[in-house]
N, C-alpha and C positions, 0 to 999 in steps of 0.2 A: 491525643487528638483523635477526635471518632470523628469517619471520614464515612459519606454516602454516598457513590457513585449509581447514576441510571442509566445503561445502556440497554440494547437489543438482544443482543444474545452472543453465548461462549464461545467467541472464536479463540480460535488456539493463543494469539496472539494477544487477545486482550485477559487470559487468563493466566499466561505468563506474565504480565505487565500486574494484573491486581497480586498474583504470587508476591513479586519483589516489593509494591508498595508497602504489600500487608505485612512484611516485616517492621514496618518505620512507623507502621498508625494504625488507630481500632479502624481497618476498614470491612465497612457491607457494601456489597453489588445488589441494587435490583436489576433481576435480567425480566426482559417480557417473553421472553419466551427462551424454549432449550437448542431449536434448529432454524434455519431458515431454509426456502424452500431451493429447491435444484442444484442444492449442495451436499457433495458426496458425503458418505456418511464417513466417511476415513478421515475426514479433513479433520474431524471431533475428538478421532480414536486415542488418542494422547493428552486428554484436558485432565488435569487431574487439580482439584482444588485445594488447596493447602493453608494458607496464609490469610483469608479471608473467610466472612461467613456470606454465604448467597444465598441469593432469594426468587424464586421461578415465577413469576404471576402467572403462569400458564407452562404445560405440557408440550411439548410438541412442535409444531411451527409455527412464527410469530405470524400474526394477521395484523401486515402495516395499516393497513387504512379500518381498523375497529379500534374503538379505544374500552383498555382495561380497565374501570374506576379503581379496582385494589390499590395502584399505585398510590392514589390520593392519600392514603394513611403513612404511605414512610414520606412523604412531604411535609407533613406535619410531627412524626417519630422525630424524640429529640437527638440530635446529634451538632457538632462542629460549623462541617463544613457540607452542604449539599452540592452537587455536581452532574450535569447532564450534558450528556454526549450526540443524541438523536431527537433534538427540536422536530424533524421533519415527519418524523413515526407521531400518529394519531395519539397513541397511548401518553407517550413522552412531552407530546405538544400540550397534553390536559394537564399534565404534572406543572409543567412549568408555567402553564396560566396561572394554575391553581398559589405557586409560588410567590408569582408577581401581585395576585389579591392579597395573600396574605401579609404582603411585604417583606416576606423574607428573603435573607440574602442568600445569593448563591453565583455557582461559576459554570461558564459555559465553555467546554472542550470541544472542539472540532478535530478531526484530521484531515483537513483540507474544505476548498471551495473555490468553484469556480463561477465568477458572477456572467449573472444571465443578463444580459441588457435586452432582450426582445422579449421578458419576457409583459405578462399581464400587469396593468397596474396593480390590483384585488393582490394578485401574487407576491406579490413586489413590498407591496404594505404590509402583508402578513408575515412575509419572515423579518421584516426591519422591528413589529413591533415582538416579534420569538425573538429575536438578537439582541435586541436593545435592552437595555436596565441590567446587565447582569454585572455581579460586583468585578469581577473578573473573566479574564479571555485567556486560555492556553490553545495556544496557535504555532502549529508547524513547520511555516514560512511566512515569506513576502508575500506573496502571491494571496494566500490565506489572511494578514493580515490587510489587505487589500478588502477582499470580501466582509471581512467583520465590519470593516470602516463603515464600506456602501450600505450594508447592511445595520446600520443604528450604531457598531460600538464606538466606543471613544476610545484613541490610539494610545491612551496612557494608561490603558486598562487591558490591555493586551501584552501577552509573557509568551516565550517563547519556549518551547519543549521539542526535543530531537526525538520525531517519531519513528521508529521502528519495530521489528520481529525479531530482533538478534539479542543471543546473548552474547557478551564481553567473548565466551571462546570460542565462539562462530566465524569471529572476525579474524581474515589469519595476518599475522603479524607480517609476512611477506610473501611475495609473490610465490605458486608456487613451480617448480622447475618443469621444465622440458621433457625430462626422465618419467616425471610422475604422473603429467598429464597425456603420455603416450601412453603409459598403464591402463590407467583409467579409457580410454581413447581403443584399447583392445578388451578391457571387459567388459565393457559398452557396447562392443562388436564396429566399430565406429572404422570406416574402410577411407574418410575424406583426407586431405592434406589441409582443409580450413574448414571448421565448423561456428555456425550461426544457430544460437540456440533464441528461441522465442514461448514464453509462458502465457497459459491464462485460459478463461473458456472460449470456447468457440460461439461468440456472440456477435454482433455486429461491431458494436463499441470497444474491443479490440483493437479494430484495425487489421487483422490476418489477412483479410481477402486483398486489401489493396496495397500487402505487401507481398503479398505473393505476384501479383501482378508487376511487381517493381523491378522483382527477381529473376522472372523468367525469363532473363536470357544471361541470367548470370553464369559465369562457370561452371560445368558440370561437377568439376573438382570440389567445387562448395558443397559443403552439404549444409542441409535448411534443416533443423528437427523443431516443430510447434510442440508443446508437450503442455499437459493437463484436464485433455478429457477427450471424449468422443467425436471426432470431426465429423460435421451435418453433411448433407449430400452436395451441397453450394461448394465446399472447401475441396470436396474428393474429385467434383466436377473441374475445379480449378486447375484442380494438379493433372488431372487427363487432359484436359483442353492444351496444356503447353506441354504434354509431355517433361512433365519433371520427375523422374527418377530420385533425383538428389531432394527430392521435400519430404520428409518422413512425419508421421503425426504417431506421437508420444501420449499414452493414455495415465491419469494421476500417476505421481509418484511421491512418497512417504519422503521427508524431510533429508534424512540421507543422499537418498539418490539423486535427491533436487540438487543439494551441492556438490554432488560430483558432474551433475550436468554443468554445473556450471565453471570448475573448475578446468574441466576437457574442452570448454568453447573456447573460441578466440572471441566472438563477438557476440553478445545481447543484445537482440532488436526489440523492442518494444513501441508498436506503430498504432499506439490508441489512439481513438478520438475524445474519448474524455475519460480521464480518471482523477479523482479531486485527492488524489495521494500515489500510490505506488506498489509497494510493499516488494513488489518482483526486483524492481531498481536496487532498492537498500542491498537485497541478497546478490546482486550480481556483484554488484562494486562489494563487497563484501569479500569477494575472494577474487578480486583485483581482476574483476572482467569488465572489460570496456563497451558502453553502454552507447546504443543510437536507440533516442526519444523522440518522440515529439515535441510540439511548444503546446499542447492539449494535457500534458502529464505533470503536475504539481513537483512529485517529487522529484523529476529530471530538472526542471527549471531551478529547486533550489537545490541539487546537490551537484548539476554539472554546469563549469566552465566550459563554452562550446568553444572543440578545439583541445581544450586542455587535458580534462581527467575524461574526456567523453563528446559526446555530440548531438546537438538539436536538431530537427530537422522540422517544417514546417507539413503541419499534418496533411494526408493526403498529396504530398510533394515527392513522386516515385523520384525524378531527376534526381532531385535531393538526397534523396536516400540510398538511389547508386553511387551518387559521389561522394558519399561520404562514407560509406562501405569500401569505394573502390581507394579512397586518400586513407584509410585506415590500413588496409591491408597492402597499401605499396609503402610502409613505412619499415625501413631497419629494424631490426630487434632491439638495438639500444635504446631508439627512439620508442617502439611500445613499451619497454620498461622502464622509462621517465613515466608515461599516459598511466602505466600500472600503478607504480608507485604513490600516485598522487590519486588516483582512485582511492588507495588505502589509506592514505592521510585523511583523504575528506571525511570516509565513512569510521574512523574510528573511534567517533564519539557518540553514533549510534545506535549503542549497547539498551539493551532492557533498567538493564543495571543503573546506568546513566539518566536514562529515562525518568526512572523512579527518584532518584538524587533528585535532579531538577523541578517535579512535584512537592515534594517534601521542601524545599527551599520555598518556593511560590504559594503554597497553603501556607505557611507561617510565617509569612509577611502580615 
């Protein structure tokens, strides 16, 4: 079966993902481009393409709102199955016009969505008729399969797929001890009795500034570390204004060190205001760290029980978010290793590995 996938460009994640497919089927990637823009260049340092042949229509960083006509020819290039990922990209939007003229079939992947009700009608019509007509939907969750609906698809044509960045041994089989995250906890140089780890850039869309506001009168014992880039003067400003000592801001760190961040937390906060997936969540619960989200974050809504393996919390809702930090961390240890334990149950089907499984079943239907 030769398989044609069009995405944007080689994030580390989506070319571990075409790696494992492209054992199972003749698969090509058309990418529009090699980089996107205000993204480290490290984030790339480890792609390495193996299992697939790719195709670059462009050098360099992609330009969302230009459209490349080249793609027009692997639209029409014979193969199986066609497959588009970024409807909303200029380039991607001509391919898939170009698809729906010629009448051929093909499938529409998303990794999340969150529907806009304010927004324009012009808008509104335009992604219902991107969305609409396609033979098939691989869709992430509920929440996603929501959006496809609004947006034109028909509910019997939408499949589900467990999206993730992990592979099968990333995921650790149990929690791990006491012993080993005290280790980590002094190679880290890590001086707190309870650590709160938080990823991402330093953007609005985040959320960091008005979780940092939530915290400031938390425990000094706490320690807060933000970790993934450069904090702007707004965030540095933050941390002088309350005098917070215990907020530490963590610049990139290579795949390694991310899980042993995560393995030395007690807590992941991730306090977006909109992200139509996740990818930080999967890796937390991944090594059985319990997770405060938003009801703004796709993949908290579908991987956490509030309460249960984890917690919601209503975006922008600081109260919220201290009670639910402060009911987390007055619980027994027997009681966190029930919350652990069931964190690892949800996420271990998660896997790359798995991932690809489930394509390969849903293309040969």
């Amino acid at each position: 079966m030769k398989v044609r996938y069009f995405t944007n460009i080689p994030s580390p994640y989506r070319i571990n993902f075409f790696n494992e497919l492209g054992k199972k089927c003749d698969l090509e990637v058309v990418f529009e481009a090699e980089k996107a823009p205000k993204i480290n260049s490290d984030w790339y340092k480890d792609n390495k393409i193996k299992n697939f042949k790719s195709i670059f229509l462009k050098k360099g960083i992609i330009e969302e709102q230009k459209i490349n006509f080249k793609i027009l020819k692997y639209v029409t290039k014979k193969c199986n199955v066609l497959i588009f990922t970024n409807y909303s990209y200029y380039t991607e939007m001509i391919a898939l016009i170009y698809a729906k003229l010629l009448r051929k079939k093909y499938i529409l992947q998303i990794d999340g969505g969150i529907i806009s009700y304010n927004e324009n009608v012009i808008k509104r019509k335009l992604k219902k008729f991107l969305v609409s007509n396609a033979s098939c939907y691989l869709s992430p969750s509920k929440e996603t399969d929501k959006f496809l609906v609004y947006y034109g698809a028909q509910e019997e044509k939408i499949n589900r797929y467990s999206f993730t960045s992990l592979y099968e041994k990333d995921i650790l089989k149990k929690c791990i001890s006491d012993e080993e995250k005290n280790k980590l906890r002094t190679k880290y140089n890590i001086p707190y009795k309870k650590v709160i780890i938080s990823i991402g850039q330093f953007i609005p869309r985040k959320g960091f500034d008005w979780m940092i506001d939530a915290y400031k009168d938390l425990d000094k014992s706490i320690g807060i570390y933000i970790i993934g880039g450069k904090p702007t003067k707004h965030y540095l400003d933050l941390k002088d204004k309350y005098q917070m000592d215990n907020l530490h801001f963590i610049g990139f760190q290579n795949k390694e060190n991310i899980m042993n961040w995560y393995r030395l937390a007690d807590l992941f906060v991730f306090p977006t205001r909109e992200d139509i997936w996740g990818l930080v969540i999967n890796e937390a619960m991944s090594q059985g760290l319990p997770v405060i989200t938003t009801d703004k974050c796709i993949s908290g809504l579908e991987l956490i029980n509030n309460g249960e393996n984890g917690f919601i919390v209503k975006c922008e809702d600081q109260e919220d978010l201290i009670d639910k930090t402060n009911q987390y961390f007055s619980l027994d240890i027997n009681e966190k290793r029930i919350i652990q334990n069931k964190i690892l149950n949800t996420i271990k089907k998660y896997s790359i590995e798995n991932m690809a499984k489930e394509h390969i079943k849903i293309l040969g239907r």
